[in-house]
MDTraj code that builds the backbone (N, CA, C; nanometers):
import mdtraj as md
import numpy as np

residues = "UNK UNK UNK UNK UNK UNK UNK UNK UNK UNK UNK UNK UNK UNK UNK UNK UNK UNK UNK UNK UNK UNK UNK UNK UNK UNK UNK UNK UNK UNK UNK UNK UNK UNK UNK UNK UNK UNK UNK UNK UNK UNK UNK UNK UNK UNK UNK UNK UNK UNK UNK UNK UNK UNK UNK UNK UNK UNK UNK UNK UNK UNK UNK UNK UNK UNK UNK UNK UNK UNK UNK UNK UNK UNK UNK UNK UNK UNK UNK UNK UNK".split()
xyz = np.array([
    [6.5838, 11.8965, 3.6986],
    [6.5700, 11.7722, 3.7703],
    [6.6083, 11.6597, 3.6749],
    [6.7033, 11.5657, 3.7168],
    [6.7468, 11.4754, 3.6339],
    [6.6191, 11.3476, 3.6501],
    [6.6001, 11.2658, 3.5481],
    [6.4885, 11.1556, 3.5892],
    [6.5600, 11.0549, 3.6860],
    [6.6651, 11.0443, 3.7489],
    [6.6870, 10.9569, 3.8032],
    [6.6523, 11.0297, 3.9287],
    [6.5686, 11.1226, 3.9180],
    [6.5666, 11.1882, 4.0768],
    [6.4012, 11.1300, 4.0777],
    [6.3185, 11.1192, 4.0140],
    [6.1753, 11.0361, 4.0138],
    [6.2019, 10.8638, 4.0382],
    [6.3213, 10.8435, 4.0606],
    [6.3406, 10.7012, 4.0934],
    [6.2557, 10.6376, 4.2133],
    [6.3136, 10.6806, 4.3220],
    [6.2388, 10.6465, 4.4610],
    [6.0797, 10.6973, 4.4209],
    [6.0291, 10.7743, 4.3881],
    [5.8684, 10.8322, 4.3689],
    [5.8297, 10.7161, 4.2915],
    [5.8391, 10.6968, 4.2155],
    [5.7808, 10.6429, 4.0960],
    [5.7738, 10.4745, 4.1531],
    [5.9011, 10.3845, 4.2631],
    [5.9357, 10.2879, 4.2896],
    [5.8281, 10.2564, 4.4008],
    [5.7963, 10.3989, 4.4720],
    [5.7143, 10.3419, 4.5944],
    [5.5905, 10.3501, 4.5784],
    [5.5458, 10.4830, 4.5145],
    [5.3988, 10.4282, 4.4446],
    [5.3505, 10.2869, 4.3563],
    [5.4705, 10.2436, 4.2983],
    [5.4896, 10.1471, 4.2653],
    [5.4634, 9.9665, 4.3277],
    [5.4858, 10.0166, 4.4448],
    [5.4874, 9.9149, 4.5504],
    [5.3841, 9.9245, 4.5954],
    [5.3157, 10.0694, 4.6298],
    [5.2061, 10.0653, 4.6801],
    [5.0654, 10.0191, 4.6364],
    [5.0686, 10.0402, 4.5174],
    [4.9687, 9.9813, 4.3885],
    [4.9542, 9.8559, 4.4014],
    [5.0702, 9.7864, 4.4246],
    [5.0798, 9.6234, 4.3952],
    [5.0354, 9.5653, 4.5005],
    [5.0984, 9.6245, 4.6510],
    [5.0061, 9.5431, 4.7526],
    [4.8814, 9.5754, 4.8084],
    [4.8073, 9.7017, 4.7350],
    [4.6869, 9.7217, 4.7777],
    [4.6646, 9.6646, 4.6713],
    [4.6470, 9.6231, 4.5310],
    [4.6224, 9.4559, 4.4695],
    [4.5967, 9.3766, 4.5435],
    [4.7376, 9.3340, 4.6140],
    [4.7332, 9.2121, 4.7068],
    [4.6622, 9.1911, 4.7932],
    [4.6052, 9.3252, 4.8507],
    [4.5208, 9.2848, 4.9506],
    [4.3566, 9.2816, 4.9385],
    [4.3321, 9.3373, 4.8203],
    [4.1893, 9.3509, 4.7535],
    [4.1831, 9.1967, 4.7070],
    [4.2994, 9.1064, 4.6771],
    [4.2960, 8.9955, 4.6080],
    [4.2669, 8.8684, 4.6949],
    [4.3657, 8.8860, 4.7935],
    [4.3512, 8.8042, 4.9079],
    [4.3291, 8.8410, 5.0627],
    [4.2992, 8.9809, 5.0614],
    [4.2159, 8.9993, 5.1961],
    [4.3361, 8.9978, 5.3469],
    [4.4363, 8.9543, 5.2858],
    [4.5436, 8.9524, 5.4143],
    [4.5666, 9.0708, 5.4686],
    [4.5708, 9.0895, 5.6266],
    [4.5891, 9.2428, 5.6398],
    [4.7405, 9.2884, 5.6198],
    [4.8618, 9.2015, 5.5727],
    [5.0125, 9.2129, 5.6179],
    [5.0157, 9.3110, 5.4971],
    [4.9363, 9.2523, 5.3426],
    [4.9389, 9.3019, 5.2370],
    [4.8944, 9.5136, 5.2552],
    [4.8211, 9.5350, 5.3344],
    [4.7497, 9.6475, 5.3796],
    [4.8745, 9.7203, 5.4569],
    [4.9148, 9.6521, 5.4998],
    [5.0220, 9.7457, 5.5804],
    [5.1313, 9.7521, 5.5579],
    [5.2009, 9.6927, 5.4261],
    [5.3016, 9.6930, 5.3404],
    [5.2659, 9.8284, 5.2394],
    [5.1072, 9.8088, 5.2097],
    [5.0722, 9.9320, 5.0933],
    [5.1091, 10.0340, 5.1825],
    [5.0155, 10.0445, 5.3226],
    [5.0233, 10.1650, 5.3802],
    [5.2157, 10.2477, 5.4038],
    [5.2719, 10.1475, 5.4190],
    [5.3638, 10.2149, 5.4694],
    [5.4648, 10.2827, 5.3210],
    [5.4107, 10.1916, 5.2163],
    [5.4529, 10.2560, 5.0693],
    [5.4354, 10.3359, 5.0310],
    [5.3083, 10.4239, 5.0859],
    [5.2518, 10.4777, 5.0579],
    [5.2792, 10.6174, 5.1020],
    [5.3348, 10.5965, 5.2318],
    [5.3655, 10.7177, 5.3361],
    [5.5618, 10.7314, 5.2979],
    [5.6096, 10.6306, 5.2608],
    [5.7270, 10.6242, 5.1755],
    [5.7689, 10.7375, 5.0584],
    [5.6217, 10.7344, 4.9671],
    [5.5626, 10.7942, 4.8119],
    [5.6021, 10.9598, 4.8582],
    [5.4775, 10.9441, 4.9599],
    [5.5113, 11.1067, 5.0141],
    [5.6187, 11.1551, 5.0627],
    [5.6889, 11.1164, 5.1069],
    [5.8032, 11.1204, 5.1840],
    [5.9112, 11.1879, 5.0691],
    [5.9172, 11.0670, 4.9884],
    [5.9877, 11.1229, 4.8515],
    [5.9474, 11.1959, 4.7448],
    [5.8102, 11.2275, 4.7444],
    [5.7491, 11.3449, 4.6167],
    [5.7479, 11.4598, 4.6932],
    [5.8025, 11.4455, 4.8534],
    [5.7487, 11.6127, 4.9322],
    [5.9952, 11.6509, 4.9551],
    [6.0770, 11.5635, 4.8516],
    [6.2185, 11.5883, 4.8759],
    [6.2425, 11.6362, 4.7006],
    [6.1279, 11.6363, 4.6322],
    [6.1678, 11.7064, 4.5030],
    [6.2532, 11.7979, 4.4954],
    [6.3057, 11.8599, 4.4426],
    [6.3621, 11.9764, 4.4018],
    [6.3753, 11.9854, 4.2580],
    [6.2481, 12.0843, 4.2269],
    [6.2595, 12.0996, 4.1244],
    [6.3437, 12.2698, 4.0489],
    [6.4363, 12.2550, 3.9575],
    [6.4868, 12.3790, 3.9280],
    [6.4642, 12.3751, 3.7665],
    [6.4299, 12.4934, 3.7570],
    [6.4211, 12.5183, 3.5682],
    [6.5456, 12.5741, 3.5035],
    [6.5311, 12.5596, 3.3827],
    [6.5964, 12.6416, 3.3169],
    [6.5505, 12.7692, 3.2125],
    [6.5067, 12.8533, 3.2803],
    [6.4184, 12.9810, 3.2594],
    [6.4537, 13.0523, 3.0990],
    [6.5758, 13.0750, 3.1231],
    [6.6542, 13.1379, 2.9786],
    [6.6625, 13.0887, 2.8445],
    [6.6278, 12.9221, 2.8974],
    [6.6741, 12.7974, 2.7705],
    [6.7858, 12.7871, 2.7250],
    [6.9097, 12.8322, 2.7855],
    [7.0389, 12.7796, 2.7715],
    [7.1061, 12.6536, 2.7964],
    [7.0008, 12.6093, 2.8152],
    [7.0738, 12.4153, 2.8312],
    [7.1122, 12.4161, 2.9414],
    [7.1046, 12.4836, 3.0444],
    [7.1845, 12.5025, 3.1967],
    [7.0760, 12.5183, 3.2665],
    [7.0559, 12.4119, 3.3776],
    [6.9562, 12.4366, 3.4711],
    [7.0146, 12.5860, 3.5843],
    [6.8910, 12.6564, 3.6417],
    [6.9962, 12.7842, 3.6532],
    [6.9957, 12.7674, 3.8031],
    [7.0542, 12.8547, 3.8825],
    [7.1235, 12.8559, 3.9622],
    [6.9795, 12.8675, 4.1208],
    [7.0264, 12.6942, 4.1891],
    [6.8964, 12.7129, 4.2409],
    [6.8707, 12.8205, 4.3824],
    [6.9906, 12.8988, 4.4195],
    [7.0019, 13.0248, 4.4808],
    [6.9380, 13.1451, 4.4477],
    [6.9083, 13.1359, 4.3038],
    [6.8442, 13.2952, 4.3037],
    [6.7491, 13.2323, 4.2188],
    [6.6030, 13.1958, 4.3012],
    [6.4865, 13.1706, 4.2578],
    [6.4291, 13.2607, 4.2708],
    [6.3027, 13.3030, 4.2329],
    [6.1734, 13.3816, 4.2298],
    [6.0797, 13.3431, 4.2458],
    [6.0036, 13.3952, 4.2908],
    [5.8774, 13.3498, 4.2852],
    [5.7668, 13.4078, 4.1453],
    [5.6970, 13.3298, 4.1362],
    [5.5813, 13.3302, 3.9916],
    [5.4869, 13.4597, 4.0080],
    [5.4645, 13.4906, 3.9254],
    [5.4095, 13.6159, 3.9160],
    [5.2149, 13.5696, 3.9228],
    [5.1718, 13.6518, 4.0178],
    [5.0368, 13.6495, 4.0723],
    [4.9227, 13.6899, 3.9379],
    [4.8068, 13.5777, 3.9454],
    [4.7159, 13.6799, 3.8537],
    [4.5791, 13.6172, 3.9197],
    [4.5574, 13.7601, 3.8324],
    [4.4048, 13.7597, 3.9033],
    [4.2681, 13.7305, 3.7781],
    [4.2112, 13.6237, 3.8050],
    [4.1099, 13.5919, 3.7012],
    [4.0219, 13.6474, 3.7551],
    [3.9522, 13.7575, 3.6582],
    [3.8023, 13.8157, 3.6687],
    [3.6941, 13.7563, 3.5577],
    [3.6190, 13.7542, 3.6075],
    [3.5325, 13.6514, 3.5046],
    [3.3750, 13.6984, 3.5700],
    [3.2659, 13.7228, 3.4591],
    [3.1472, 13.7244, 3.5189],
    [3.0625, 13.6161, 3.5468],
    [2.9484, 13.6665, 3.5920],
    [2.9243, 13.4891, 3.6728],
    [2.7622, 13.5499, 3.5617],
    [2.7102, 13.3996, 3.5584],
    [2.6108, 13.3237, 3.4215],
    [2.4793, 13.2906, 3.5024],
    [2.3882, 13.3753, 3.5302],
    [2.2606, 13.3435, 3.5296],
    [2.1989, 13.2496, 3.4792],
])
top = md.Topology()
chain = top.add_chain()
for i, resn in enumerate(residues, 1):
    res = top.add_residue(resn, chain, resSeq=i)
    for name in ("N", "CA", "C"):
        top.add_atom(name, md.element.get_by_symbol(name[0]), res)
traj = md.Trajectory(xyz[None], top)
């Protein structure tokens, strides 16, 4: 993932912070519904991630067609009287 792909994420949470400020500050509801909709913006763009690794460490992000999935574990642990 290049950082210019956290641009929009980072811009609308960004926005959203500032006018729920604004509206804790001065109580206006316009300020509230500028956050809200920044907010639903935020998600919008942290749920279009695509994130791909580079598994091997060859400097090459790898090929985002043949992903895998993470290998399952199971924590056993005793439980503390």
């Amino acid at each position: 993932m290049s950082p210019s792909a956290l641009r929009d994420v980072h811009l609308f949470k960004t926005l959203e912070l500032i006018f729920v400020d604004f509206h804790q500050s001065t109580g206006a509801g316009k300020y509230m519904e500028l956050a809200s909709h920044y907010g639903k913006e935020y998600g919008r763009s942290w749920s279009r991630l695509n994130f791909i690794y580079d598994r091997d460490q060859d400097g090459y992000a790898d090929d985002p067609y043949r992903r895998r999935g993470a290998r399952a574990s199971i924590w056993l642990n005793g439980r503390d009287y």
